[in-house]
C-alpha positions in Angstrom: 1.3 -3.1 -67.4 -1.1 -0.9 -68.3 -3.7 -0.9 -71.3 -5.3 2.4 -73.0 -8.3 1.2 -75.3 -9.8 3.2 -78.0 -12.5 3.3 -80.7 -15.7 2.8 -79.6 -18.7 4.2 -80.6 -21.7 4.3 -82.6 -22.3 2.6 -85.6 -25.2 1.9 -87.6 -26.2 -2.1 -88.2 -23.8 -3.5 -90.8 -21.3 -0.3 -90.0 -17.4 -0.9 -89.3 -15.5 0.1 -86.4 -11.7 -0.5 -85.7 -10.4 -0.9 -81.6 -7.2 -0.1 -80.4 -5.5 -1.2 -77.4 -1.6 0.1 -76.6 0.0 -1.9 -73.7 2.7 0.1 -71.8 5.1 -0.7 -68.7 6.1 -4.5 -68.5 5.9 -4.9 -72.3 8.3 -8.1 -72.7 6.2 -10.4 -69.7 2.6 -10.0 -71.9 1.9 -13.2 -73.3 -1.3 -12.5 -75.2 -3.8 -9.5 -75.7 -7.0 -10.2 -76.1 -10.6 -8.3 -76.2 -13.6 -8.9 -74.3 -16.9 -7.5 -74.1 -19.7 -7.1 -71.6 -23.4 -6.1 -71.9 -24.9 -5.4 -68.2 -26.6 -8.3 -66.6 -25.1 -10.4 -68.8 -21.4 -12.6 -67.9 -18.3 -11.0 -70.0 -17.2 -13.2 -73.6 -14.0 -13.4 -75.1 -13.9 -11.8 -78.5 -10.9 -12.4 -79.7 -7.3 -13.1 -78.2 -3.9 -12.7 -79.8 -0.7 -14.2 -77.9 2.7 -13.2 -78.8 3.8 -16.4 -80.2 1.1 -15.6 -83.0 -2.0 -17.6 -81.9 -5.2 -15.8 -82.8 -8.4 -17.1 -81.6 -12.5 -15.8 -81.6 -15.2 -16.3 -79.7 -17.9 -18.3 -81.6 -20.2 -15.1 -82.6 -17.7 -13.8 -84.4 -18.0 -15.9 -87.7 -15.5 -14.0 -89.9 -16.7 -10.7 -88.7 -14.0 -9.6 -86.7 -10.3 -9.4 -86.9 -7.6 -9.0 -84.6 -4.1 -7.9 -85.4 -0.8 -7.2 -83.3 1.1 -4.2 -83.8 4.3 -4.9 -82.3 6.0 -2.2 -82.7 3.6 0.2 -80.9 2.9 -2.4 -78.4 -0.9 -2.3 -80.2 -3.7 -5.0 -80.6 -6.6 -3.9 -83.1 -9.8 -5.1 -83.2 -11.4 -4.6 -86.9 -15.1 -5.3 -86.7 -17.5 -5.4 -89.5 -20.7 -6.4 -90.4 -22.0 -5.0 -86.8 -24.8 -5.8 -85.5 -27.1 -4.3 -82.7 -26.3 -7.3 -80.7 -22.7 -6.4 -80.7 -23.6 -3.7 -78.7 -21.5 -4.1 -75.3 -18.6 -2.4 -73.5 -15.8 -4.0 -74.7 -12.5 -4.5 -72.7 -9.1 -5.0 -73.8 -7.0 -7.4 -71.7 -3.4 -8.8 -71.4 -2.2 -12.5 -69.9 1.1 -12.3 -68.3 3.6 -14.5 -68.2 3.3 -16.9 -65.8 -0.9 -16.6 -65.7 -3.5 -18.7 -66.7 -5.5 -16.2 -67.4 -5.8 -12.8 -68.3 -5.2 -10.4 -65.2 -4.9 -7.1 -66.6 -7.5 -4.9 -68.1 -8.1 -1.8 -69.4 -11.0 0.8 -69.6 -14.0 -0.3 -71.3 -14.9 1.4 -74.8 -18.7 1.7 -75.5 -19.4 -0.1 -78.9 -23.4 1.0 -79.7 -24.6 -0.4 -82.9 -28.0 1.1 -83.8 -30.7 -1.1 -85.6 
């Protein structure tokens, strides 16, 4: 499987930006998609996670901010984010958990997210 993220950027505090993440290759074994994030120095966090079976879940600094959505049908995870903040500034990853994992194994390229104050 491979995973081909888009969207970052920069955004002003308060702005809006929308993530994309398109799996390709072993489509049918991807269990969940999910998005993480990772500011250097600092451990990576879960954003949000989306698993076929249609179980959504956030990380706790999310509070209603953030919404992630499955595409299906172009094998594509969004990531809708509002209400930025400069904290929020990170490189953010998208992932996939394959069947049989525990965990998520696969990851894409980073996307810079840089919200300005």
């Amino acid at each position: 499987v491979q995973l081909q993220a888009s969207g970052g950027g920069l955004v002003q505090d308060g702005g809006s930006l929308r993530l994309s993440c398109t799996a390709s290759g072993d489509i049918a074994s991807i269990t969940a998609l999910g998005w993480y994030r990772q500011v250097p120095g600092k451990q990576r966090e879960m954003v949000a996670t989306a698993t076929t079976s249609g179980f959504v879940g956030y990380g706790g600094f999310v509070k209603d901010r953030f919404t992630i959505t499955r595409d299906a049908a172009k094998n594509t995870v969004y990531l809708q984010m509002n209400s930025l903040k400069p904290e929020d500034t990170a490189v953010y990853y998208c992932a996939a958990k394959m069947r049989g994992d525990s965990d998520y194994t696969i990851w894409g390229q980073g996307t810079q997210v840089t919200v300005s104050s």
